[in-house]
N, C-alpha and C positions, 0 to 999 in steps of 0.2 A: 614873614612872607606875605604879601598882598597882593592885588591885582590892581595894575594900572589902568588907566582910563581908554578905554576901546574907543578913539576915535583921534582922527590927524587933526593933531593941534598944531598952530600958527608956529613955525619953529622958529622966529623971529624971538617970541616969549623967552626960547631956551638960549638961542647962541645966536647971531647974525653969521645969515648963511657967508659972509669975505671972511670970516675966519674957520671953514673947515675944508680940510684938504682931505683928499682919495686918494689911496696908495694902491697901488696896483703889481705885486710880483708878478711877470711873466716869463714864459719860457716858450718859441716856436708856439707862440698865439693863436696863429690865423684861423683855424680851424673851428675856433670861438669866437674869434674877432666881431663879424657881423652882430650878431646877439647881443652880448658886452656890451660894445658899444653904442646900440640905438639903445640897448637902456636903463646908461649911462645919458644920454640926449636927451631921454623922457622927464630924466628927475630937475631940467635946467640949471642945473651950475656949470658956471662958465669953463670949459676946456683948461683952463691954465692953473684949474686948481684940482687937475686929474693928473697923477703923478705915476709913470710908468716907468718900474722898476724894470728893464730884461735883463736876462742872462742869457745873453751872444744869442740871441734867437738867429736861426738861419731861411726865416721861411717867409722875411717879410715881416716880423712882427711890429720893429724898431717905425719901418716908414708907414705900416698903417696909423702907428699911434701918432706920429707927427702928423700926416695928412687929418687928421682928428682934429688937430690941435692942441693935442696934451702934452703934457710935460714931459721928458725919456730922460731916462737914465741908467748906463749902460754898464753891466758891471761883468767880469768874468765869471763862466761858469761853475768855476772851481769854488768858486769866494759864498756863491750863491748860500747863506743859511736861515732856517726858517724865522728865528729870533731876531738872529744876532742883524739879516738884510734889513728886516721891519725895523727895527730900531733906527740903525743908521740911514734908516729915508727920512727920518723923523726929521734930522739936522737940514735936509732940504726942502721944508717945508716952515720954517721956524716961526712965522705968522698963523700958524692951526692952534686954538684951542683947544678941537674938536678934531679927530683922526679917524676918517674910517678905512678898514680894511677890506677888500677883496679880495679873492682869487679871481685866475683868468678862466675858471668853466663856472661863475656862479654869477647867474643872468640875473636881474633884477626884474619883477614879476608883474610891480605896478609902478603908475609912474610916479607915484607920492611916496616909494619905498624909505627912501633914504628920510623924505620930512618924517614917516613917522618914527622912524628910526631915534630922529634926532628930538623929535615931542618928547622921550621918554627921560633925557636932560633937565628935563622943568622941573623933578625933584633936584636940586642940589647936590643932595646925597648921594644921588647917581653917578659912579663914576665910569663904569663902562657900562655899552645895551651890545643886544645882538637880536637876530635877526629870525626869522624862521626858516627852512631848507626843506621846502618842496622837494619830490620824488622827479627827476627830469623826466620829459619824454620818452616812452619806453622802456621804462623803468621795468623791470620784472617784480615781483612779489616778494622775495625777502630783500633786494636793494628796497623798495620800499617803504618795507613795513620799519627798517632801521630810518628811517628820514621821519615818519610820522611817527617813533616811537620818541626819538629825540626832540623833537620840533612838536612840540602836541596843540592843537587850538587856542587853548588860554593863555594871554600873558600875564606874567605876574614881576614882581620886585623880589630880590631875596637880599638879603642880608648874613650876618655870620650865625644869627640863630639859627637860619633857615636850615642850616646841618640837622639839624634835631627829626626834622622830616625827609628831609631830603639825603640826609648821608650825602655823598662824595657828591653828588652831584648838584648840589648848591655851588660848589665853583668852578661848570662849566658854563666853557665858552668859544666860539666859532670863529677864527680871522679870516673864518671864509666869506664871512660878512656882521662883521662887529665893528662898532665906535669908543674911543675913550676919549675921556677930558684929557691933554696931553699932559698938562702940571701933575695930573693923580697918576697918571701910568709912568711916567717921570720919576715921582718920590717914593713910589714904591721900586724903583731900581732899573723901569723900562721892562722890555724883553730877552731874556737870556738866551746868547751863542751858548750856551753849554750844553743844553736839553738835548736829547735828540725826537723830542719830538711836543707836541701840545704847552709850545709856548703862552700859548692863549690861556691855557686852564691856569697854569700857574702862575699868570698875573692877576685871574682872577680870585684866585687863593688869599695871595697879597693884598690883595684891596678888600676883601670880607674880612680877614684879620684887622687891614687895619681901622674897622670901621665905616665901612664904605660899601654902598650897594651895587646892585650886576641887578639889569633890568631885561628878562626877556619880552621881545617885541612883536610878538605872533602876526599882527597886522600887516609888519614892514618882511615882504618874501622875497626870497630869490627860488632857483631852480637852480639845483645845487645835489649831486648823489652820483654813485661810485659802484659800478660792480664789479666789487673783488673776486675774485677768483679764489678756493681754498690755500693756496697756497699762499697769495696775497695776505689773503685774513691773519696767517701763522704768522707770516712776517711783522704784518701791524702789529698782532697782540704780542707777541715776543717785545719788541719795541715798547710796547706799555708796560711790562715786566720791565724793565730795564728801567723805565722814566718812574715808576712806581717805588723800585729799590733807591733812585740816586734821589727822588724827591721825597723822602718816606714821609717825610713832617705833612703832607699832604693828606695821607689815608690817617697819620695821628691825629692830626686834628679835625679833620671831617667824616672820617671815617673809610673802613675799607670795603670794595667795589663789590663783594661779594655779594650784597642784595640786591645791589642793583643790576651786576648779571642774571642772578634767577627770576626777577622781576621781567627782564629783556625774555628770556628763553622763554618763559610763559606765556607774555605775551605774543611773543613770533607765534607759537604754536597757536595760536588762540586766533593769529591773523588767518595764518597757513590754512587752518582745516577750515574758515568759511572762505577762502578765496581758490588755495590750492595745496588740496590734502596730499599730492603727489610729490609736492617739495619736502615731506614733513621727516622723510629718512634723511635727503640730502642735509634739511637744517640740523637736524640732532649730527652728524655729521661733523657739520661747519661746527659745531659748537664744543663738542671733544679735541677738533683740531687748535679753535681757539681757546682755550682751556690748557692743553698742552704750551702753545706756544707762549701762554702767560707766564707758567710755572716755571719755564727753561726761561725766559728772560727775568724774573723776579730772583730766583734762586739759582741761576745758572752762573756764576761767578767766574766759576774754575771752566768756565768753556775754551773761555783763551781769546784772542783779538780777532783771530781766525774763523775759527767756526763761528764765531757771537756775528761777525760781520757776513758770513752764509747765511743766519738766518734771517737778520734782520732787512726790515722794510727800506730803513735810510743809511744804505750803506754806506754813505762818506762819514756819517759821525764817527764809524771807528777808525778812522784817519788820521783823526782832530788829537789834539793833546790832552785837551780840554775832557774830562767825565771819565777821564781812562786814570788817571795816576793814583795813587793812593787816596785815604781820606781825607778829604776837604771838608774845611770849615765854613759854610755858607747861614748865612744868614736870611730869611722870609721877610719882603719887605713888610712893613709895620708891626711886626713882633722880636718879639725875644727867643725866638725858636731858632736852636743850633743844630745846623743841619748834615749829616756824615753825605758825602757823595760813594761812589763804589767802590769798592775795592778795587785794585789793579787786576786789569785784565790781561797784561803782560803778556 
């Protein structure tokens, strides 16, 4: 693990800006649109290489991104998945090298975000970078203290050793604002429709196995963060329980989340009592709930397709056919790790 070089370098060096495209899932935009957009306009690439995914927006989304000048492309909202969409933009795009991803509420902060983004290329060895995620405006104190606890000051490079220090969290990653070499994210298998959730982490798993580095880029920000709600949080972390059990090769080979939950609670508290001691019942709270909702999706097998789709965050995955049938045989791109999916949830 090391630290990259603090300062925007010429991203000519790394890639020519005609071969990186911007992918953009959206869903009923507008409400973001303004933001997004100007800055998207700040970082100067041209319109036609900003690719906007909707799902049936009804609110205007589709004709703001055309009056922009961007690329649309219009899919149902049923079809909408977090993987399985991003992948398949990829095919319409097939001139990118270089891929970055957005979401539509993650504003871009400076206007050299995306060059320094893409500075962090000029190792070779790099094959995906991301991004840092600022606390948006009006942020309250536990949203956050979760954005700065994730996103911390320093960037650095990791690598598959980087496990050794970091446990699981050497292969994360953000497609709320991350880039990959398309060829690397490609041969390790792309993005999986199967996950029901944090496609992103799991191809960064893929690419530390096979050799290949995840470059965090603290310089290059957006404004990007989320206040859940407890019941929300249950849902997420249930979801992680679930992505955790079908992806186990994940926590076997990097290790599992547990210290890096007590490290997070510690720190919340550490934030809480210098900024807002008043929150500190609510967060222990939040944190029993999400505790709970790990365990019922980790080991909740025999919940059934029913309840499991009550609890969870992304209820169309138990729809899908796809992560529900017996054990499957999956394979980790660049390894030899044989991987069980979950048991039927029938």
């Amino acid at each position: 693990m090391s630290t990259i070089k603090e300062t925007s370098l010429p991203v000519d060096k790394a890639v020519s800006r005609s071969h990186v495209a911007i992918i953009i899932p959206t869903i009923n935009a507008r409400v973001f649109w303004d933001p997004l957009s100007a800055g998207l306009r700040l970082q100067g690439f041209p319109p036609e290489q900003v690719l906007i995914v909707d799902s049936s927006s009804d609110d205007g989304t589709r004709e703001l991104a055309a009056k922009d000048g961007y690329r649309v492309d219009c899919i149902d909202r049923k079809d909408f998945n977090h993987g399985g969409t991003r992948q398949a933009a990829l095919a319409l795009v097939p001139w990118a090298r270089i891929v970055v991803y957005l979401t539509q509420d993650a504003i871009l902060a400076n206007p050299d975000a995306l060059d320094r983004l893409l500075a962090a290329f000029e190792d070779s060895d790099v094959a995906a970078a991301y991004g840092r995620q600022l606390p948006r405006a009006g942020a309250g104190a536990i949203e956050a203290h979760a954005r700065l606890f994730n996103y911390p000051e320093k960037s650095e490079v990791r690598d598959f050793e980087s496990r050794h220090a970091l446990g699981i969290k050497a292969a994360f990653l953000s497609n709320s604002f991350a880039a990959y070499r398309v060829d690397e994210l490609q041969r390790v298998g792309g993005f999986s429709p199967d996950v029901i959730m944090a496609e992103d982490a799991l191809v960064a798993g893929k690419l530390l196995l096979a050799g290949r580095k995840l470059a965090y880029v603290a310089e290059s920000q957006v404004y990007h963060s989320h206040a859940f709600s407890v019941a929300q949080e249950f849902r997420r972390y249930f979801d992680t329980g679930v992505y955790h059990r079908s992806e186990a090769w994940l926590c076997e080979k990097f290790g599992k989340p547990n210290d890096e939950g007590v490290r997070f609670v510690l720190s919340e508290l550490s934030y809480l009592m210098r900024r807002a001691p008043y929150l500190i019942p609510y967060a222990l709270f939040r944190t029993v709930t999400k505790a709970l909702g790990y365990k019922l999706g980790k080991h909740g097998a025999r919940l059934g397709r029913g309840l499991s789709k009550k609890f969870s965050y992304h209820k169309r995955f138990w729809d899908l056919p796809t992560g529900l049938s017996g054990e499957v045989s999956k394979t980790s791109g660049g390894s030899n790790v044989t991987i069980s999916g979950p048991p039927s949830l029938g």
